[in-house]
C-alpha positions as CSV (number, residue, x, y, z in Angstrom):
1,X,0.0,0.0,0.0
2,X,0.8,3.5,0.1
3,X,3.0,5.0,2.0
4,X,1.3,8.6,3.6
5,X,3.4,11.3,4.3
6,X,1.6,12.3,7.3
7,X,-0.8,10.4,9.5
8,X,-3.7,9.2,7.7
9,X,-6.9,8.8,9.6
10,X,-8.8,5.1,8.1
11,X,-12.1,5.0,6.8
12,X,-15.0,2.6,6.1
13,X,-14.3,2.6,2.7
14,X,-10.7,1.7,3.2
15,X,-12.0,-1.1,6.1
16,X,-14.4,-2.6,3.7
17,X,-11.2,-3.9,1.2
18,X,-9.5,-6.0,3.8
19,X,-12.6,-7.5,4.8
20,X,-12.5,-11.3,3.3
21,X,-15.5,-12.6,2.3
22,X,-15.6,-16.6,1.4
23,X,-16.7,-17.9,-1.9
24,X,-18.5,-21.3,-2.9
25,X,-15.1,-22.8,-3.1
26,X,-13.6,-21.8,0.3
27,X,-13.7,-24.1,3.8
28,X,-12.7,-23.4,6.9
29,X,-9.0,-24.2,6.5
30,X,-9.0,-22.1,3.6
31,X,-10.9,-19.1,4.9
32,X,-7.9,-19.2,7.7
33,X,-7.1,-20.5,11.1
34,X,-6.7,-18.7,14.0
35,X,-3.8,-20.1,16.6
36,X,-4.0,-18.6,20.0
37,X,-2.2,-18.8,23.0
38,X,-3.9,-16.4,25.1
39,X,-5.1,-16.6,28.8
40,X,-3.9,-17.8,32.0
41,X,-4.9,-19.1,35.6
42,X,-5.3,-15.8,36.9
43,X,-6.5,-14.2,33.4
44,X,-8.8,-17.0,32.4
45,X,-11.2,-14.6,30.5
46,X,-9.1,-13.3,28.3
47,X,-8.9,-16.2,26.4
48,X,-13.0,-16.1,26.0
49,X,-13.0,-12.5,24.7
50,X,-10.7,-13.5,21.9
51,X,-12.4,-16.6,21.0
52,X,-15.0,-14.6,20.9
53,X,-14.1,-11.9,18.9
54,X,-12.5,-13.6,16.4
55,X,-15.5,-16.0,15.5
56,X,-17.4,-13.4,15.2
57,X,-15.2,-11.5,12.7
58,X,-15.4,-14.4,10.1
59,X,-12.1,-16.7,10.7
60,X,-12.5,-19.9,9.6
61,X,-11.1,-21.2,12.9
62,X,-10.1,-20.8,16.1
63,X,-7.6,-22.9,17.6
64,X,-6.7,-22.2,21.1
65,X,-4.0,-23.6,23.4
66,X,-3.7,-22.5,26.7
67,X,-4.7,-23.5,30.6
68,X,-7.3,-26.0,31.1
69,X,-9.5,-23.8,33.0
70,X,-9.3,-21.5,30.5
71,X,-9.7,-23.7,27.9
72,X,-13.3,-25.1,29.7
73,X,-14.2,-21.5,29.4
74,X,-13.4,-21.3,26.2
75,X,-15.0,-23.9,24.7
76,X,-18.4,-23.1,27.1
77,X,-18.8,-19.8,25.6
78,X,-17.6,-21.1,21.7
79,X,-18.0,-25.2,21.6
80,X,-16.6,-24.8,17.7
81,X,-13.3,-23.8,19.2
82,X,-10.8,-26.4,18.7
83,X,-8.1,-26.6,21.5
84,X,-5.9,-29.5,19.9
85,X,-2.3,-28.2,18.3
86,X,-2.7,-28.3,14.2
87,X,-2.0,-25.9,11.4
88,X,-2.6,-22.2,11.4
89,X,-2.2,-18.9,9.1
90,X,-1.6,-16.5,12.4
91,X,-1.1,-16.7,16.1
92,X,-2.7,-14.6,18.6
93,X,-0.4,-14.3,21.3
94,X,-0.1,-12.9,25.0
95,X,-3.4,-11.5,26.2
96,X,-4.0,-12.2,29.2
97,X,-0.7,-13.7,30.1
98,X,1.9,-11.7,33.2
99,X,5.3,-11.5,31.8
100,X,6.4,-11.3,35.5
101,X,4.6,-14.6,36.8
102,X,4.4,-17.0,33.5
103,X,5.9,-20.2,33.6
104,X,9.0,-21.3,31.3
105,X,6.4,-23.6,29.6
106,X,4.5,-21.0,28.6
107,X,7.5,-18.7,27.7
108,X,8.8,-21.3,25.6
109,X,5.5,-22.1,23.6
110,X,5.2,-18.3,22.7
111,X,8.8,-18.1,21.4
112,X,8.1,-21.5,19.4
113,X,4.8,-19.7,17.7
114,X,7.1,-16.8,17.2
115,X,9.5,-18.4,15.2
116,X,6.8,-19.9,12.7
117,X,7.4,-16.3,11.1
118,X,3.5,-16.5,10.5
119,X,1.7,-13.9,10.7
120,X,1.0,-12.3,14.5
121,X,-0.6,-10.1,17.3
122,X,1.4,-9.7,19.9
123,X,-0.2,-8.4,23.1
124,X,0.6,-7.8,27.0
125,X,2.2,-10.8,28.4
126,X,3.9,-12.1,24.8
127,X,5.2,-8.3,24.7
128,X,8.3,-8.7,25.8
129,X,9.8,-11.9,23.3
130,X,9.6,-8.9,20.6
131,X,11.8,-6.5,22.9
132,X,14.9,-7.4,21.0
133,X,13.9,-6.2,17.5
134,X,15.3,-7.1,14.1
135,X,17.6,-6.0,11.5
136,X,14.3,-6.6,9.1
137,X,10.8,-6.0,9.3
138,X,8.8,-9.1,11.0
139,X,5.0,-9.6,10.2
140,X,3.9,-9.0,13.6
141,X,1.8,-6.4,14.8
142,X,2.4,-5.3,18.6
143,X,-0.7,-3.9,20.3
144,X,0.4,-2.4,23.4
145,X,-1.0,0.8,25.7
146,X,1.3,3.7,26.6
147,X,2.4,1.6,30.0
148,X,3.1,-1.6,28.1
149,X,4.6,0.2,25.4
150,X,6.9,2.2,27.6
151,X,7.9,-0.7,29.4
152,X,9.2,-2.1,25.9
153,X,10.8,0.9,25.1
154,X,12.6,0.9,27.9
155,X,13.9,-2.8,27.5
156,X,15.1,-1.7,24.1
157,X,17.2,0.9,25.8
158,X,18.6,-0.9,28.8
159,X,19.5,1.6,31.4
160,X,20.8,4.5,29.3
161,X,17.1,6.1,29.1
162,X,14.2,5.9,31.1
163,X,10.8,6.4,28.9
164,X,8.0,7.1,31.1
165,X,3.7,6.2,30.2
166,X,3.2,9.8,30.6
167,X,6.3,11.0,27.8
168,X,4.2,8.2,25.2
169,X,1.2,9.6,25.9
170,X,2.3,13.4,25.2
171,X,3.4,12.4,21.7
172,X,2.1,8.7,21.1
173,X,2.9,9.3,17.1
174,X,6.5,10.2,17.7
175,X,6.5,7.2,19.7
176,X,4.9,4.7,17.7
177,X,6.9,5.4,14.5
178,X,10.0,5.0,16.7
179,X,8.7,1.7,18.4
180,X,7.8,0.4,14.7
181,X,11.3,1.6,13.1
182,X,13.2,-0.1,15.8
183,X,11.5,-3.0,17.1
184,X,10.9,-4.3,13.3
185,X,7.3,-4.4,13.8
186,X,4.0,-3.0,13.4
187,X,3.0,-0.7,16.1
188,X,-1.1,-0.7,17.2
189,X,-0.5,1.9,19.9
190,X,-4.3,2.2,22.0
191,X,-5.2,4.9,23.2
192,X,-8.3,7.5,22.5
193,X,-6.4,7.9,19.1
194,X,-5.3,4.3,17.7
195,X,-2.1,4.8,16.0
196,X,-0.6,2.5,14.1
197,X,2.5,2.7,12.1
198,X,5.1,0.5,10.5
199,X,8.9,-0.3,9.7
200,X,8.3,1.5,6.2
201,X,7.1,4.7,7.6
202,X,3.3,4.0,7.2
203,X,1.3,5.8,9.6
204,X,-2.3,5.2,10.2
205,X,-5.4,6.5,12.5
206,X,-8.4,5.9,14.0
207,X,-10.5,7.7,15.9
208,X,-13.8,8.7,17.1
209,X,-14.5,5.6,19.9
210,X,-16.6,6.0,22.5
211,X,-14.7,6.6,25.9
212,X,-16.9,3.6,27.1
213,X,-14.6,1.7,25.6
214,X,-12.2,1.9,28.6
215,X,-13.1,-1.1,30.5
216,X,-11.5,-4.2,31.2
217,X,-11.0,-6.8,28.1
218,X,-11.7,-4.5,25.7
219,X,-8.1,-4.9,24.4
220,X,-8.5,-8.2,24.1
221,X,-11.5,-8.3,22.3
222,X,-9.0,-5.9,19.7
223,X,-6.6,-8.9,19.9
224,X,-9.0,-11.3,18.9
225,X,-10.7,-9.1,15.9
226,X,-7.0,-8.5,14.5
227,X,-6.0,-11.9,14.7
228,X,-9.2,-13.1,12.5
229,X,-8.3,-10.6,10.1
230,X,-4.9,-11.5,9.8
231,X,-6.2,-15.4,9.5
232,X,-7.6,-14.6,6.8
233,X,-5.5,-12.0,4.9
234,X,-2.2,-14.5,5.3
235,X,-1.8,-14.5,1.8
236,X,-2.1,-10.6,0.9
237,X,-0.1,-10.1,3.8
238,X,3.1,-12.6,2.1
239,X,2.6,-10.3,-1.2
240,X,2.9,-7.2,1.0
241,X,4.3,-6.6,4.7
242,X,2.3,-2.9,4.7
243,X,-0.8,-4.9,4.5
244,X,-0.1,-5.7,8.1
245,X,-1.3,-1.6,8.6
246,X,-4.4,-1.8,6.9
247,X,-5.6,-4.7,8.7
248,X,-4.4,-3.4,12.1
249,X,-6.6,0.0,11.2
250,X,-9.4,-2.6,10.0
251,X,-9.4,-4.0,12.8
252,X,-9.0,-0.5,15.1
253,X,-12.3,0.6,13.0
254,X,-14.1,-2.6,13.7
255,X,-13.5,-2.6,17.5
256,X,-14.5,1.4,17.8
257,X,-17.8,0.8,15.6
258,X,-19.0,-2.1,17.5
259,X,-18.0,-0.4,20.9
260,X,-20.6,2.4,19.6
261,X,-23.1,-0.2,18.8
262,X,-23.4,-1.9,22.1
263,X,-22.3,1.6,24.1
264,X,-25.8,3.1,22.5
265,X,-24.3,6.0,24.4
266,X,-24.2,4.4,27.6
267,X,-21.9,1.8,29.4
268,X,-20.8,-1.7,28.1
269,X,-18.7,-4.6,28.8
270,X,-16.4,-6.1,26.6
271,X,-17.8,-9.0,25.8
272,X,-20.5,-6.4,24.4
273,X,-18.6,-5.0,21.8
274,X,-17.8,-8.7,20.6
275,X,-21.0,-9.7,20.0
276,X,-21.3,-6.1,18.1
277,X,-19.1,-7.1,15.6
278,X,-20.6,-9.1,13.1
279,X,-23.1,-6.1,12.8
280,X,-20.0,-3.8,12.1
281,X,-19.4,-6.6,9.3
282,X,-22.1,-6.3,7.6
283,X,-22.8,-2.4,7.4
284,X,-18.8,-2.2,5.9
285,X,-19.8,-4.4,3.1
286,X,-23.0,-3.1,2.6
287,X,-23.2,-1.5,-1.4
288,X,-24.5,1.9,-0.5
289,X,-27.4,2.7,-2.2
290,X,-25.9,5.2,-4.6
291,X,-23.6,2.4,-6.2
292,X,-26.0,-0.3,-7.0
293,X,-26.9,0.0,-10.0
């Protein structure tokens, strides 16, 4: 894609291309499968929200591995989920995970999906096994908050510079680009702006989400909606590493639309906002009336 000069706020229009719709020929291998390793003792839910989210933004297939408890809630909530190891076109990885209390089991199967060079959202607990960076661009898109992503800027740096939440937050595009340049990544950076920019210099926005939004698994209903799209993008994404941006603003759009659906101006939970999202679907690839004919 195009590379902006600027920051370039995304649009419906824009959303509606990177939205895959299957065809007579397709199954649910083919319309892509969804790996996750999300979720933990403590964080159990986590894992549900991006089950969640993902089946309802259209993957073929969610496969998730994680804790027993958490897979029990899992497959309460989505009985389609499969939670056996097989193939998949992308990994979901980290929500609901504590880098400071997991396991070396757990470390270890995130650095194993890692290195399948597959497609992959990277959130909270899975964080940190990007810190190092890369002399190339990797197809992974981080999706930290201004803590998480400070935290990470600071592991880049060692102890030569201190980044505080606070510095991210006074110029989160400054930081994002930075992040993206020199972690080799894709930068979602939340926030009431989502930013998200790339190793190449593409720099993307969305905006306009309710404040109700700011409740507890709403990032990981993001995860899940990102991870789905990049299912089932896998291929576009192998012909071009920018269309990691366009899916991660896709995805930014989806999650703010739905919010505003089950917000209805009031409050809402997260798992409202996943259940809002195949409604968000359908409206993007709506023909508007004007183009019909």
């Amino acid at each position: 894609m195009a590379k902006p000069r600027g920051w370039l706020e995304w649009n419906a229009e824009q959303a509606r291309n990177w939205i895959r719709v299957p065809g007579p020929a397709d199954d649910k291998y083919t319309r892509g499968v969804l790996g996750m390793r999300t979720g933990s003792k403590d964080y159990p839910g986590a894992a549900v929200l991006g089950a969640e989210a993902a089946a309802r933004t259209g993957v073929g297939m969610v496969r998730y591995l994680g804790p027993g408890r958490a897979s029990d809630l899992v497959l309460q909530r989505r009985p389609e989920v499969v939670t056996v190891a097989g193939r998949v076109q992308a990994w979901l990885l980290g929500s609901g995970i504590n880098a400071d209390t997991r396991g070396e089991t757990v470390t270890r199967a995130l650095d194993a999906a890692l290195a399948e060079g597959l497609p992959t959202v990277v959130d909270a607990g899975a964080l940190d096994r990007v810190a190092g960076g890369s002399d190339s661009p990797r197809p992974i898109v981080i999706t930290p908050h201004y803590r998480e992503l400070a935290a990470l800027v600071n592991g880049r740096n060692g102890t030569t510079k201190t980044v505080t939440a606070g510095q991210i937050a006074a110029d989160p595009g400054e930081w994002a680009t930075r992040a993206a340049r020199n972690l080799g990544v894709t930068v979602l950076l939340k926030g009431s702006v989502t930013r998200i920019a790339t190793p190449s210099g593409v720099r993307l926005t969305v905006s306009n989400a309710t404040a109700w939004l700011a409740t507890a698994g709403s990032g990981d209903v993001l995860g899940g909606i990102l991870g789905a799209l990049l299912a089932t993008n896998a291929g576009r994404i192998e012909a071009d590493p920018d269309a990691l941006a366009a899916l991660a603003a896709t995805a930014a759009l989806v999650h703010a639309r739905a919010a505003g659906i089950a917000s209805a101006g009031g409050p809402l939970a997260a798992l409202d906002v996943a259940e809002a999202v195949p409604a968000v679907i359908r409206a993007l690839l709506a023909v508007p009336t004007e183009r019909k004919h």
